[in-house]
C-alpha positions in Angstrom: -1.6 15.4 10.1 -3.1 12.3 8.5 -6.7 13.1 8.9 -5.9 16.7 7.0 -4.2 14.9 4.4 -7.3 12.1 4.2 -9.6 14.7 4.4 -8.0 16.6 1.7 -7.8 13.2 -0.1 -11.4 11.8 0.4 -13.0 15.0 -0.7 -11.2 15.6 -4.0 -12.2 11.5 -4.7 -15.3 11.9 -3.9 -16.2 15.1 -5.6 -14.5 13.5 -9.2 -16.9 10.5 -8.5 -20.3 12.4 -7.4 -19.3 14.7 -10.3 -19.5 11.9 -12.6 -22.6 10.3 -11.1 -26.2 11.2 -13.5 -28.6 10.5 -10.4 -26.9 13.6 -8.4 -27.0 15.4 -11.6 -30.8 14.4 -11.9 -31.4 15.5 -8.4 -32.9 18.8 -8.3 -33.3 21.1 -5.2 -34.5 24.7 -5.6 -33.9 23.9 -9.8 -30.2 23.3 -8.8 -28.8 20.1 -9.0 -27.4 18.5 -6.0 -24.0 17.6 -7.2 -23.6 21.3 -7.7 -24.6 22.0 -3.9 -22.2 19.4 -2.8 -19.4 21.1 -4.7 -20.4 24.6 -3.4 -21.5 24.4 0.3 -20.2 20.8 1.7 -16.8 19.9 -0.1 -15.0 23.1 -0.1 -15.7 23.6 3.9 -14.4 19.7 4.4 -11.2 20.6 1.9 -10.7 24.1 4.0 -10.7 21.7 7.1 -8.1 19.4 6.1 -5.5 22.1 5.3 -6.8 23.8 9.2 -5.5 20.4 10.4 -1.9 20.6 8.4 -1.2 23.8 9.2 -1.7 23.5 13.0 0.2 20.5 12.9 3.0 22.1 10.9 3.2 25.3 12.7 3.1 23.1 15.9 6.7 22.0 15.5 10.0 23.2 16.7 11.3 26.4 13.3 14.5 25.4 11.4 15.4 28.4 9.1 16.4 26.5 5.9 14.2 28.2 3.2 14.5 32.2 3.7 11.0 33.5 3.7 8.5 34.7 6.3 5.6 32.4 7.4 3.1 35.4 7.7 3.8 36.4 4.4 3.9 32.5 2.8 0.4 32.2 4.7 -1.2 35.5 3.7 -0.2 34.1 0.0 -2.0 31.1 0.5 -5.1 32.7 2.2 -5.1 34.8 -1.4 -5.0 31.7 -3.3 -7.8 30.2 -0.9 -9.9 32.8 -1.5 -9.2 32.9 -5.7 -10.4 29.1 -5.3 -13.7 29.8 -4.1 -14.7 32.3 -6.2 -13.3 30.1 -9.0 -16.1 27.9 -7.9 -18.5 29.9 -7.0 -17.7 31.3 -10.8 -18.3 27.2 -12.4 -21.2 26.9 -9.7 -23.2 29.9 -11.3 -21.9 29.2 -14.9 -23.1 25.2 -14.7 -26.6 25.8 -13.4 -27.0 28.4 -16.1 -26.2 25.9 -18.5 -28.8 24.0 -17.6 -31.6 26.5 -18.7 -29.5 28.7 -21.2 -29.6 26.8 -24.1 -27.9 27.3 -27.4 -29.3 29.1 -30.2 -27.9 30.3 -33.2 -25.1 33.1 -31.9 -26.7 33.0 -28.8 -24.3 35.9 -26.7 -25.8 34.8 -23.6 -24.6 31.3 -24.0 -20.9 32.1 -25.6 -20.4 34.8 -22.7 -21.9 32.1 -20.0 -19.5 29.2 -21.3 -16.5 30.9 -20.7 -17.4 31.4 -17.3 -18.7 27.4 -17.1 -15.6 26.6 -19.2 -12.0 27.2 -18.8 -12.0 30.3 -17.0 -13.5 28.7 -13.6 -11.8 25.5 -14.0 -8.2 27.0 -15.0 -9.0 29.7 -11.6 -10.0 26.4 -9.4 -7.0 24.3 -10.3 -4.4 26.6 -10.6 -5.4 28.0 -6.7 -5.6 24.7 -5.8 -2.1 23.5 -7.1 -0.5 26.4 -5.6 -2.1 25.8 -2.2 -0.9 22.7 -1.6 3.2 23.5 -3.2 2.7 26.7 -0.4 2.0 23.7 2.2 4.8 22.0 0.9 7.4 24.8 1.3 6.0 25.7 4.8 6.8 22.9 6.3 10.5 22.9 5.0 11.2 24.9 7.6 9.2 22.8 10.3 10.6 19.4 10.1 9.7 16.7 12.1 11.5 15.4 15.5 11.6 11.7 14.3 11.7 9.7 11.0 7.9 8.8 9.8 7.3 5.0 9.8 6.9 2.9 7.1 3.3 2.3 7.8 3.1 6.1 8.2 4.8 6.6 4.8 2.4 4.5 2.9 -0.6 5.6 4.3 0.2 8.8 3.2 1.3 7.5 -0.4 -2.0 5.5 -0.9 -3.7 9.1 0.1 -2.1 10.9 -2.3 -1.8 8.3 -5.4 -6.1 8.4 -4.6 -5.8 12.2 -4.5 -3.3 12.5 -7.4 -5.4 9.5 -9.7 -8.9 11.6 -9.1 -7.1 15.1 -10.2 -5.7 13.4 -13.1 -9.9 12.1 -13.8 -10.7 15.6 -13.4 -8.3 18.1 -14.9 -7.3 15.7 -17.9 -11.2 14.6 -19.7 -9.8 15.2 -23.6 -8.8 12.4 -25.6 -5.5 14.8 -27.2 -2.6 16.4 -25.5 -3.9 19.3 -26.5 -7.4 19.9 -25.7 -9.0 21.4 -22.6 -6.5 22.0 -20.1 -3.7 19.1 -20.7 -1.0 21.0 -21.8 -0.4 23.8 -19.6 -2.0 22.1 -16.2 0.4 19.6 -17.4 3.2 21.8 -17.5 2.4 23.7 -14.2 2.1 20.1 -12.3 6.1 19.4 -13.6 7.9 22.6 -12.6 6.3 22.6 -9.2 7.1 19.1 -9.1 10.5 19.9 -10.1 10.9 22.7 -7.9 10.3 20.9 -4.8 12.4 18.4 -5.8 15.2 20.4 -6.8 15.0 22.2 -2.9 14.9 18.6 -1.7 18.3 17.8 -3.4 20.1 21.1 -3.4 19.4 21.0 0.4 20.1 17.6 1.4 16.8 17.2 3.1 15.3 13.6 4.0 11.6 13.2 3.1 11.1 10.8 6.2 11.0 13.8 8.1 8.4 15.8 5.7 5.1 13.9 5.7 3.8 16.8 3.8 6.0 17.3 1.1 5.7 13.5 0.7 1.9 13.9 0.2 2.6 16.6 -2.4 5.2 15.3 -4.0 3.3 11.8 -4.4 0.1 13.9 -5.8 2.3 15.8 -8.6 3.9 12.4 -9.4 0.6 10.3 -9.7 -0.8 13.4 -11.6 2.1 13.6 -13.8 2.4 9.9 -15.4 -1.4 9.2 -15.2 -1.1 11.6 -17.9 1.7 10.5 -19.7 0.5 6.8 -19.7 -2.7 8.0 -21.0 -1.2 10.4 -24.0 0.9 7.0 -24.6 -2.3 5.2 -24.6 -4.4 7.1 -26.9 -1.0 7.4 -29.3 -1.1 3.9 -29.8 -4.5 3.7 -31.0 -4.3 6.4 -33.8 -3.5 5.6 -37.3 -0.1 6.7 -38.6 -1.3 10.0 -40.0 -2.9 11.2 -36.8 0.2 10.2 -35.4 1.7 12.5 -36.8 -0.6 15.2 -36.1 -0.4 14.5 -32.8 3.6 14.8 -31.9 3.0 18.3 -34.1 0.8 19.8 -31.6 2.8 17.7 -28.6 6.1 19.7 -29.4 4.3 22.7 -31.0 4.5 25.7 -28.0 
């Protein structure tokens, strides 16, 4: 269980970090640049391994019906989102490296229709897959508890995993300086209700997280996603000058 969730861990740090790195951007193999390979051939097969090891490990324990759902039906769901991910990928892989060679000119169509794919449209399909992957992990294993109470030792490895994970999504999904540019707002949004959702099952059922190292990785990873946010909205606020303070609570409570 803790190798899937350092795997899972590992792999979304270092693809934030490579991502971010101009020598594997300068690296060119076949006119492709080698950060792009890494995304599309090495980290999503080391990601797809991590969740192989959770899910053994969680369908490896003795079933409590406490959540009334079928696990064929909650995996074929995920395999669906699995599957949306990588072609959300694949879709940023293709855009990206056309990017490179397409360049703008005038009211270039190529390059408008080509952004959309390199823009939002891959990255909202990749995140959004992604977040629902792991809050379908998350509600598997409600009904899979464990035997015996995690340690404490147990419990902060995991924590450390996901505030890494959590800290590296927030570097990736949040670039813009303003609430309310790229993909803030609503990412931001989805993060809280499934967040809230999990915790809400935790509480209405009387559940103990000791027993759900899972849900404590997830949990953790929303959390750390959620107020790396908010510290940095609260951040940038306190540098703007009183009119673009102004502007910016408009478009933070506008819908």
């Amino acid at each position: 269980m803790l190798t899937g969730i350092l795997l899972i861990s590992l792999v979304v740090f270092i693809a934030v970090v490579s991502y971010r790195r101009p020598r594997l951007e300068e690296r060119v193999i076949k006119n492709i640049p080698l950060v792009d390979w890494l995304n599309i051939l090495v980290f999503p097969i080391v990601f797809y391994y991590g969740l192989i090891l959770i899910v053994r490990n969680i369908m490896s324990r003795p079933r409590i019906s406490i959540l009334d759902f079928e696990d064929v039906s909650l995996l074929a769901v995920g395999i669906l989102f699995l599957i949306y991910g990588f072609v959300g990928l694949s879709v940023h892989f293709v855009g990206k490296v056309l990017s490179r060679y397409i360049k703008s000119s005038g009211n270039s169509k190529i390059y408008a229709i080509n952004e959309v794919f390199h823009g939002k449209l891959s990255h909202y399909i990749v995140f959004v897959c992604t977040y629902m992957l792991v809050f379908i992990l998350a509600l598997l294993e409600i009904n899979y508890p464990l035997i015996h109470r995690l340690s404490f030792v147990y419990v902060s490895a995991i924590t450390v995993c996901a505030v890494f994970g959590g800290f590296s999504g927030a570097k990736s999904i949040f670039f813009t300086s303003g609430w309310f540019g790229g993909y803030n707002k609503p990412l931001f949004s989805i993060t809280a209700v499934l967040l809230l959702v999990l915790m809400s099952i935790f509480r209405s059922d009387g559940l103990n997280l000791s027993y759900y190292p899972v849900n404590i990785f997830v949990m953790t990873l929303m959390f750390t996603i959620v107020w790396t946010f908010l510290i940095r909205q609260f951040l940038i606020f306190s540098k703007l000058s009183r009119k673009r303070r102004l502007q910016f609570l408009s478009k933070l409570l506008s819908v």
